[in-house]
Structures are given as C-alpha cells and as structure tokens.
C-alpha positions as semicolon CSV with decimal commas, in nm:
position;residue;x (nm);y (nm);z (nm)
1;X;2,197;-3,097;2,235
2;X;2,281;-3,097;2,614
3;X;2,387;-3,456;2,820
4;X;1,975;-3,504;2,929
5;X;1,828;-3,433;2,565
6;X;2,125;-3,680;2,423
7;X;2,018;-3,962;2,690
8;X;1,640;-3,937;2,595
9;X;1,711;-3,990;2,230
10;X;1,903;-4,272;2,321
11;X;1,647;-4,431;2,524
12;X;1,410;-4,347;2,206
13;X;1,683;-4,522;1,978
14;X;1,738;-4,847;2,184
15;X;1,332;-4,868;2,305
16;X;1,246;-4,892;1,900
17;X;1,560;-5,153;1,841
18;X;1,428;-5,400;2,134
19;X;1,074;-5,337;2,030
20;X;1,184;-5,436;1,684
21;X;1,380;-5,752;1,796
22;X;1,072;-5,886;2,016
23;X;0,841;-5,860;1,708
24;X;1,057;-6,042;1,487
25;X;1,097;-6,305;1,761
26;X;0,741;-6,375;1,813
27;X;0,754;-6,418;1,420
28;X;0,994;-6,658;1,428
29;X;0,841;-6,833;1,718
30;X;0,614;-6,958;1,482
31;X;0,876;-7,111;1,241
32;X;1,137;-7,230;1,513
33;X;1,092;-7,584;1,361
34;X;1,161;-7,486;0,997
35;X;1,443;-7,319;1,111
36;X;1,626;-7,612;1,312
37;X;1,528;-7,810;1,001
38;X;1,712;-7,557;0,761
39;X;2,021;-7,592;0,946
40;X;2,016;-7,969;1,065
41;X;1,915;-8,159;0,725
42;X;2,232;-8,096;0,536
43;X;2,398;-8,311;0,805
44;X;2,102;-8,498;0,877
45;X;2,134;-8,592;0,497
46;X;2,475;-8,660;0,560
47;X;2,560;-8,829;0,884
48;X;2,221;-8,957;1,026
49;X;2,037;-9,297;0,958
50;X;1,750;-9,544;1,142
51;X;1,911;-9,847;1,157
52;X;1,940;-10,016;1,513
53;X;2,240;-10,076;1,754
54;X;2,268;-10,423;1,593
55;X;2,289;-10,330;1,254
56;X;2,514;-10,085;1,282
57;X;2,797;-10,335;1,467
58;X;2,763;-10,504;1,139
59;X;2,877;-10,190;0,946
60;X;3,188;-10,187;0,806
61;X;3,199;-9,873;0,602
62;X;3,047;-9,587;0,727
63;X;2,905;-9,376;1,070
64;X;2,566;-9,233;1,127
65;X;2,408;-9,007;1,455
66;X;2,100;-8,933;1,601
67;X;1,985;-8,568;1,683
68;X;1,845;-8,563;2,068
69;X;1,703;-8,398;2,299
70;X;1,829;-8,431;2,654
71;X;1,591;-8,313;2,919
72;X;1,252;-8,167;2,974
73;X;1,296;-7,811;2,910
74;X;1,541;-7,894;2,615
75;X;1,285;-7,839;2,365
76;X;1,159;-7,495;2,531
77;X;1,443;-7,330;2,592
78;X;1,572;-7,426;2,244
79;X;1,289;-7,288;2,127
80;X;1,324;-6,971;2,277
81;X;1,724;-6,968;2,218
82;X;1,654;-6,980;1,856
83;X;1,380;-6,732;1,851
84;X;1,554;-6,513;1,984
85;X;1,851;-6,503;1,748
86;X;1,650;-6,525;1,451
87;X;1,487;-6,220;1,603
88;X;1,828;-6,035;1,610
89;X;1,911;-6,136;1,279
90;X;1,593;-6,025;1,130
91;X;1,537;-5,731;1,312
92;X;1,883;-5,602;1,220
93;X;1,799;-5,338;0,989
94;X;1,599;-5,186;1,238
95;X;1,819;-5,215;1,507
96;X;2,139;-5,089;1,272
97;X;1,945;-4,805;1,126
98;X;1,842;-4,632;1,521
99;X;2,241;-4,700;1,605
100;X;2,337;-4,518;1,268
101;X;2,042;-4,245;1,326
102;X;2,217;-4,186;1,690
103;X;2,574;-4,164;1,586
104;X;2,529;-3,984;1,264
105;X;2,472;-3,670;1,383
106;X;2,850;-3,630;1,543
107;X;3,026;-3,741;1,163
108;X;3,116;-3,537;0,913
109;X;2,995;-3,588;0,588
110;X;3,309;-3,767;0,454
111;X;3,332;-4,002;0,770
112;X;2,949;-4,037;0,695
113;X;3,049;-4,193;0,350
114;X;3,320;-4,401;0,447
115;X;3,096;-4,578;0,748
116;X;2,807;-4,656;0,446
117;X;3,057;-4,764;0,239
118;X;3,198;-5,012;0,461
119;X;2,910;-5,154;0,598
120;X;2,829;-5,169;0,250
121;X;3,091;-5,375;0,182
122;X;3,108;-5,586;0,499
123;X;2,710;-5,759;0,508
124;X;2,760;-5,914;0,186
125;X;3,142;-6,034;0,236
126;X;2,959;-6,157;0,653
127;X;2,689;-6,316;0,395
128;X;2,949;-6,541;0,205
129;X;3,147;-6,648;0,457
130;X;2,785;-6,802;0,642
131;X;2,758;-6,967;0,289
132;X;3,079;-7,123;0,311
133;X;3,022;-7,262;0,641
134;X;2,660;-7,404;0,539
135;X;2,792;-7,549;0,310
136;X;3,122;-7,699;0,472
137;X;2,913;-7,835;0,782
138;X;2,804;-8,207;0,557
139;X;3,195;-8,332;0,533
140;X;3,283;-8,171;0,842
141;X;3,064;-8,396;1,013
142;X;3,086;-8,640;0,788
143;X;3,454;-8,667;0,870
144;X;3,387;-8,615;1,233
145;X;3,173;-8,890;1,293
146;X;3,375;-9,101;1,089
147;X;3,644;-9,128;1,381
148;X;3,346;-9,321;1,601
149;X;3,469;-9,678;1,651
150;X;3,237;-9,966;1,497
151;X;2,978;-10,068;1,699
152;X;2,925;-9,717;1,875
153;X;2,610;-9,513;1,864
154;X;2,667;-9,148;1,842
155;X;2,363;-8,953;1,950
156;X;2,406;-8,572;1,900
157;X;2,189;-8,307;2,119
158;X;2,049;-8,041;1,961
159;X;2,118;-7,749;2,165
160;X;2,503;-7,853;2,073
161;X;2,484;-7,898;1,784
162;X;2,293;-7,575;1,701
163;X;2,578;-7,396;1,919
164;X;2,890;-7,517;1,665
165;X;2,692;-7,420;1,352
166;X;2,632;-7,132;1,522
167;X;3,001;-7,020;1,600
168;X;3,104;-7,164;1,255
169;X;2,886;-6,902;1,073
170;X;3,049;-6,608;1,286
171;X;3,384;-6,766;1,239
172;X;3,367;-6,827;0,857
173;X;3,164;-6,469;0,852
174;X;3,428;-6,275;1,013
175;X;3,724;-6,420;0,866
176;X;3,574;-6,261;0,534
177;X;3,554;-5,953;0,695
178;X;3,955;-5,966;0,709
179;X;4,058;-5,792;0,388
180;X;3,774;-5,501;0,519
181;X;3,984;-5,444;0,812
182;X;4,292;-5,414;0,626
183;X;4,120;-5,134;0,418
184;X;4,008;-4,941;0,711
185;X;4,338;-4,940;0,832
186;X;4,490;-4,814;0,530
187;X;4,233;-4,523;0,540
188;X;4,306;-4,437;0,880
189;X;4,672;-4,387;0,779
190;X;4,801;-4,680;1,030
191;X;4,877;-4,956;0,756
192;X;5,025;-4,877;0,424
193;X;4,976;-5,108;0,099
194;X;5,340;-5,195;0,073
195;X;5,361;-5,332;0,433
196;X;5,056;-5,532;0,342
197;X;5,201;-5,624;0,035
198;X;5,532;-5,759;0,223
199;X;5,294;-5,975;0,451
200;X;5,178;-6,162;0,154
201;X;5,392;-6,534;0,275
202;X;5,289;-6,487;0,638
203;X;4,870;-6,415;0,556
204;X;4,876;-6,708;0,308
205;X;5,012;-6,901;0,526
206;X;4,799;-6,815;0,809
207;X;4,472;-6,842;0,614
208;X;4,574;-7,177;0,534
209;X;4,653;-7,294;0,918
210;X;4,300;-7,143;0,960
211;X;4,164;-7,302;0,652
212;X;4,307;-7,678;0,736
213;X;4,144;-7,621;1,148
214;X;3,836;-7,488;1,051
215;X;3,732;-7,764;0,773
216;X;3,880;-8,008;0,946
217;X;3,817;-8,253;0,633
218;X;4,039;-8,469;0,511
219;X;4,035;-8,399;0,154
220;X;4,216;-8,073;0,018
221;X;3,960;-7,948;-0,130
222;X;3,734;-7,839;0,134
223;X;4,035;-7,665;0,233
224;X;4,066;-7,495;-0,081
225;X;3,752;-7,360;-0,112
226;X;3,814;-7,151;0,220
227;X;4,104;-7,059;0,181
228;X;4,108;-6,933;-0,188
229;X;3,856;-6,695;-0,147
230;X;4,034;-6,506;0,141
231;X;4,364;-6,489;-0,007
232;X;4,178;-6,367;-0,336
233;X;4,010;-6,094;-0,091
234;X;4,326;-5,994;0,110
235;X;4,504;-5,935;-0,237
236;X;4,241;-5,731;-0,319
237;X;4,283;-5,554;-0,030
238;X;4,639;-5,530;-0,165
239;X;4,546;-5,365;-0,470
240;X;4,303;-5,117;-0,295
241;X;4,562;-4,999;-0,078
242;X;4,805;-4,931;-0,317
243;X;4,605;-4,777;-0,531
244;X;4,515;-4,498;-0,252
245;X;4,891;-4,499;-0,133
246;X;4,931;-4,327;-0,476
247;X;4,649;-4,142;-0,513
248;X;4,750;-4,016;-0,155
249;X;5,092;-3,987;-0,212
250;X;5,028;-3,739;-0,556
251;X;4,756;-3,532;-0,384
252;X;5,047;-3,475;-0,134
253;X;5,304;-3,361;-0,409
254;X;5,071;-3,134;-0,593
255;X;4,976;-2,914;-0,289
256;X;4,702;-2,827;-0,108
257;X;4,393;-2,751;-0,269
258;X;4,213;-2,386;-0,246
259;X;4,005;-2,413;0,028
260;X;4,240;-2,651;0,247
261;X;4,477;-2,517;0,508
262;X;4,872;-2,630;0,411
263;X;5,035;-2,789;0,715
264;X;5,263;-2,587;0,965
265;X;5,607;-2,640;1,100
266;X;5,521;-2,639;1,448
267;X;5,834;-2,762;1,537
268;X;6,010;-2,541;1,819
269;X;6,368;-2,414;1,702
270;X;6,690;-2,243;1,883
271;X;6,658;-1,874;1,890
272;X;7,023;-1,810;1,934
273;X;7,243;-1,603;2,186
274;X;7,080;-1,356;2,328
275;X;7,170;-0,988;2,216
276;X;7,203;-0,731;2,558
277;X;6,928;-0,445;2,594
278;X;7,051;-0,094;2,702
279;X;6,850;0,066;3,006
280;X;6,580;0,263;2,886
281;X;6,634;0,662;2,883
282;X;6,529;0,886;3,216
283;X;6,224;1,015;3,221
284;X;6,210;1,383;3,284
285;X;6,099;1,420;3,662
286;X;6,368;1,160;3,706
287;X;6,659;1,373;3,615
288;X;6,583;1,597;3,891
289;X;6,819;1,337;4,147
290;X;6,663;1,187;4,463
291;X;6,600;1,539;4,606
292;X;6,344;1,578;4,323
293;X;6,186;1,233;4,314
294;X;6,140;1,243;4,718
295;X;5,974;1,588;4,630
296;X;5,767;1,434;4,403
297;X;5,631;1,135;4,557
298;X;5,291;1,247;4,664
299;X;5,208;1,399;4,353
300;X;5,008;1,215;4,094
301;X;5,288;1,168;3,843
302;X;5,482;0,883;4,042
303;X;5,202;0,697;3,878
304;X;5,362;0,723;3,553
C-alpha cells in the first residue's frame, strides 16, 4: 500500500483501540470501589486496625495504619486514575489484536509464528509474577510498618499506596518475563546457550539481590518464593537454548535443504601479478601508413 493508504489504516487501528479502552473504562467506573477493595484488604487485613491514638501508645507488640484520603479531589481523580487503568488492562485484547492486525502484514510467516509464540508465552509468565506480588504485599507491609516507633500513628493515602502496588505488579511481572528475553535472544542468534549457561553464579546471584530488595521481609522465605521461581525459569531458558544450539548447530552440518540457497564466500581475494597484454593487430586501412589514414579520414570507415 502507498505512505497515505498505510496512515489511514493506522488511524483505523488506533481509533478502534482508544474506542475500546474508553468503553472498558466507563465499565469499570462503575466498580472503581470493588477494585480499590481487591487490592487494599490483603493489607488492610494485615496492617490496619480502629483502635485510638491512646490505645495504641499502650501497644507493645505490633503496628497498624489507616488508609486516607488527602484532599478534595483525592477521591475523583482516584477514581478516574483507576478507571482508566483498569480500562487498559481490560481492553487489552482489543488494543493488542489492531497493533498485531497493523504489523502483521510486513512478517513473514515464520516471524509471524515466533511473535504468537512469544506473546504466548509472556501473558501468562506477566500473570504470575502479578500473583507473586499480590500476594507478597501483606508481610511487606507488615514488615514495613513494623519499623513505626510506639506511640506513632501511621496514616497511609490512597493514591500512594495504589501507586507502589501498582509498580510492584510491573516489577514482579517483568522480572518473569526475564528467561523470555533470554530466548529471544538466542533466536535472534545474539546469545548462545553456553554463554547463558556460564552466567549461571552471576543471574543467581542477581535474582537474589533483587529477590532480598523487592520483598523486603525479614524472613527468608518470602525471599524464596521469588527468587526460586526465576532461577527455575532462567534454567529453563538454559535448557531451551541449548537444545536449539544443537538443533542449529546439526541443521548446519547436514547442508542446506532443497529449496534453500547455500551461503557464498563473498569474501574479496588477491588476484595475483598481473600478466602483460600484447597490442592488438592493425586493422587493414591502418597498414596503409599516415599517408593512407590522412587519406582516409573523411570517409565513413574512421568510424570503425
């Protein structure tokens, strides 16, 4: 299609995404409230209580915190704020479908695969990694609020609060998406399984670090339950890797196939010393000597 017929389509592809993501967000409009509850009463549950200021100075085991709203428009714009993501999220098959409907037309039909199969594979691994941070939030804040000296009052706003669970769901979503990335990269030909394989002390040991900052619990096994299944991932990763590595690597020893093209040594080489060239032989009307030739200027033959 030309440039203006590739723009239109585009403007058809994003107009039916937004369209899409408004609908959904007027749909969750309706159940903003449910949805603040679903993510706020784990910790809620965990970390909040109604006992007064004087009560709790005569704690001595034990922190609690009050959810609050700050100003005015708090409630509005949180309202919308959250609307409007949960319209993202929701409307994202919509929304994924017009991208892949717009760039699927330029793949071929084995990049077509590979981009399914990834995706594929990356919503559900994006999927578990939310779980693990729902269900991490409790003792993180449990442990959090802990550090709050007796006799203080910790009153948490909302908008906050919705803003770390928030970035802990992306985090703990995309750190699952690691051992995808390693894959792709192995199919592009830029990372080999054996260089991932000799990486195996630094990524544990990395996922850990991350592990230990991003459940910043005190017991281990919070820890644990992060880290274990991303080093059970990237080893899987491992495996995958190698596995095509071979596959790759006996494909390559057995030849092309029948309708492939064998590669070319395009590499320029030294043509050697140059052998001399004897003048070429006189051409008849030459022999006559410059007498002749001057004779013979006008005439059609000095063309030839």
């Amino acid at each position: 299609m030309p440039l203006v017929e590739h723009l239109r389509e585009l403007r058809n592809r994003l107009a039916k995404g937004v369209l899409a993501i408004v609908v959904m967000m007027i749909v969750a409009a309706f159940f903003y409230e449910s949805i603040i509850n679903f993510f706020t009463k784990p910790i809620l549950q965990t970390i909040g209580c109604d006992a007064l200021f004087t009560d709790l100075a005569k704690q001595r085991t034990g922190r609690c915190a009050n959810i609050v709203m700050m100003d005015l428009l708090g409630p509005f714009t949180l309202a919308l704020k959250v609307s409007l993501v949960s319209g993202v999220i929701l409307a994202s098959p919509v929304w994924l479908y017009q991208l892949w409907a717009f760039l699927a037309p330029g793949l071929h039909r084995k990049e077509k695969k590979y981009a399914l199969s990834f995706v594929a594979a990356g919503f559900p691994l994006f999927v578990a990694g939310a779980y693990f941070a729902y269900k991490v939030l409790p003792t993180t804040a449990r442990v959090l609020i802990d550090f709050t000296p007796t006799g203080v009052e910790n009153l948490l706003t909302l908008d906050k609060l919705l803003d770390l669970i928030t970035r802990m769901v992306i985090v703990f979503g995309l750190s699952f998406e690691l051992p995808l990335l390693l894959v792709m990269l192995n199919f592009a030909g830029i990372l080999s399984g054996k260089r991932m394989l000799g990486w195996w002390r630094g990524m544990i040991m990395g996922i850990t670090v991350f592990s230990a900052i991003a459940t910043p619990s005190t017991d281990p096994v919070t820890m644990l339950l992060l880290a274990a299944p991303i080093c059970v991932l990237y080893f899987g990763a491992v495996l995958l890797a190698l596995s095509r590595d071979a596959r790759r690597r006996r494909r390559d020893e057995s030849g092309p196939s029948d309708d492939e093209a064998s590669d070319l040594d395009l590499t320029p080489q030294s043509i050697g010393e140059m052998e001399p060239v004897g003048a070429p032989p006189e051409l008849p009307e030459q022999a006559g000597g410059p007498g002749e030739d001057r004779r013979r200027r006008g005439d059609l033959d000095d063309v030839t």
